[in-house]
C-alpha positions in Angstrom: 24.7 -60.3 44.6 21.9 -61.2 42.5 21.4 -63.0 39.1 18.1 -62.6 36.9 19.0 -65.0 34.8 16.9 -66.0 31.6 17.0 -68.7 28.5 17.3 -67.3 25.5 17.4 -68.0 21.7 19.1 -64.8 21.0 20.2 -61.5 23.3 22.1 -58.7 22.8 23.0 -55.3 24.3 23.0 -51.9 21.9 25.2 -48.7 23.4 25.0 -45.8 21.8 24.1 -47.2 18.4 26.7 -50.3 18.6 26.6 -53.8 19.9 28.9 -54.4 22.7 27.7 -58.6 22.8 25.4 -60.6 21.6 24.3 -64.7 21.6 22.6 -67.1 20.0 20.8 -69.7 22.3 22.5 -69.5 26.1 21.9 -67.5 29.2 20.9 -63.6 29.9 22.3 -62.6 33.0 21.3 -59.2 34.8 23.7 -59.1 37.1 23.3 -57.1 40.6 25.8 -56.2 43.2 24.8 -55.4 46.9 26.3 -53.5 49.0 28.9 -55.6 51.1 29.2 -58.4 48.3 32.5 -59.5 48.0 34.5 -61.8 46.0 33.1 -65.0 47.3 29.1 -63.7 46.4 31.1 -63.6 42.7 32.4 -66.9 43.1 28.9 -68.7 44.1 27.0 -67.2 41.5 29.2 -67.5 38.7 29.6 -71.5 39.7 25.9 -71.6 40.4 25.1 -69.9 36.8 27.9 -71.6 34.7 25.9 -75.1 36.2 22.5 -74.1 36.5 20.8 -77.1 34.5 17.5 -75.4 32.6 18.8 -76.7 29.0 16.6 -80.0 27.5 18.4 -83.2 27.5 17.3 -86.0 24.8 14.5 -86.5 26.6 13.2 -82.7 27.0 13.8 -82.4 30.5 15.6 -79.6 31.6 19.3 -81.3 33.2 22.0 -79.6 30.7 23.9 -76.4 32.0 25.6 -74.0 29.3 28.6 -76.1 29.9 26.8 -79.0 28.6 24.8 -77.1 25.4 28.1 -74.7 24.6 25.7 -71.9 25.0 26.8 -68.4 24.5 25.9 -66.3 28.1 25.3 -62.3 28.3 25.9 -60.4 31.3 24.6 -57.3 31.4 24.8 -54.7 34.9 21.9 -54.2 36.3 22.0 -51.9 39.8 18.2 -51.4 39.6 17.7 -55.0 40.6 18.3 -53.4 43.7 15.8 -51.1 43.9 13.4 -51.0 46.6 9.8 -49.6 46.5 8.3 -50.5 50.3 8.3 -47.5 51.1 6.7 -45.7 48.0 6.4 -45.5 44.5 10.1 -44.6 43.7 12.8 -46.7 44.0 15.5 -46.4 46.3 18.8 -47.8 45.8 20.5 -47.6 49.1 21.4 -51.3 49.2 23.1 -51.5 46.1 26.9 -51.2 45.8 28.4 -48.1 45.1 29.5 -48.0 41.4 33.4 -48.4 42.3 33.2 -51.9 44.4 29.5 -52.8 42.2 32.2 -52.2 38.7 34.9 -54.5 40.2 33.1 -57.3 41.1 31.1 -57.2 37.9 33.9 -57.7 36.3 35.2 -60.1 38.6 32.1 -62.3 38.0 32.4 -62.1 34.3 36.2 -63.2 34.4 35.2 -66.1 36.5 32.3 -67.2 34.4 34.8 -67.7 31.4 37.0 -69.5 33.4 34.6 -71.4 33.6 33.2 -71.9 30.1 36.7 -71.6 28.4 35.3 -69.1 26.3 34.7 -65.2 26.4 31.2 -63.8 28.0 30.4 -61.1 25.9 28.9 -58.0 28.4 27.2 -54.8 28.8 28.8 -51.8 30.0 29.0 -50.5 33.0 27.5 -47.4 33.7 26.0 -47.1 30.5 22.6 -46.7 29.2 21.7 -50.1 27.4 19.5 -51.1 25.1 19.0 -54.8 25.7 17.1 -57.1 23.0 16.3 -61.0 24.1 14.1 -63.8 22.7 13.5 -65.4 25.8 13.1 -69.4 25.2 10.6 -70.9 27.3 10.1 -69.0 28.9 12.6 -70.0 31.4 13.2 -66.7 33.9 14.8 -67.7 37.7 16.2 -64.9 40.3 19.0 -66.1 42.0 20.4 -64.3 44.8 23.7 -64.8 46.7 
């Protein structure tokens, strides 16, 4: 499972002419599922993302997590984060999970990230074609992989 996370000011997803979520300042996630990952992958990386500590503190530094802030995060599917291009100029997408399992654990890793936060995580949706608007903050960008 793998996480492109990035600060943002502001993000939001647009299917077919409506938003399905949006945030003010928080986290972007483009979420990835391999195939294989299971329910523990979900579990790390939602854990890993709900702490991840890129926010300023008093001093500027960047040591507060969304829990800290009460930033909003975004997840948004993203198979293609998968894709592989060694062996040519198009992508192949053999390693990622096959949209059944890939659907499920999405969902998994957004009902454990608000556990987490206490709070809803507005989403993408699966399957769809998404247009996804950001203002990343930084920028601050980090590929986490599980």
């Amino acid at each position: 499972m793998v996480a492109l996370v990035q600060r943002v000011s502001e993000a939001s997803v647009v299917v077919d002419g409506e938003t399905t979520g949006a945030i003010n300042d928080g986290l972007l996630v483009l979420l990835g599922v391999r195939d294989g990952d299971s329910e523990a992958e979900s579990e790390w990386l939602a854990n890993k993302v709900a702490n991840l500590r890129v926010f300023p503190d008093s001093d500027g530094k960047m040591d507060e997590s969304v829990l800290d802030t009460g930033g909003g995060v975004l997840v948004v599917p993203q198979f293609t984060l998968y894709g592989d291009v060694s062996g040519g100029h198009r992508p192949s997408f053999t390693d990622a999970a096959s949209p059944g399992p890939a659907k499920e654990l999405y969902l998994d890793f957004v009902d454990r990230l608000s556990d987490m936060l206490g709070r809803p995580v507005p989403t993408g949706v699966f399957g769809a074609m998404m247009d996804v608007h950001l203002t990343n903050d930084g920028p601050v960008t980090l590929w986490i992989e599980k």
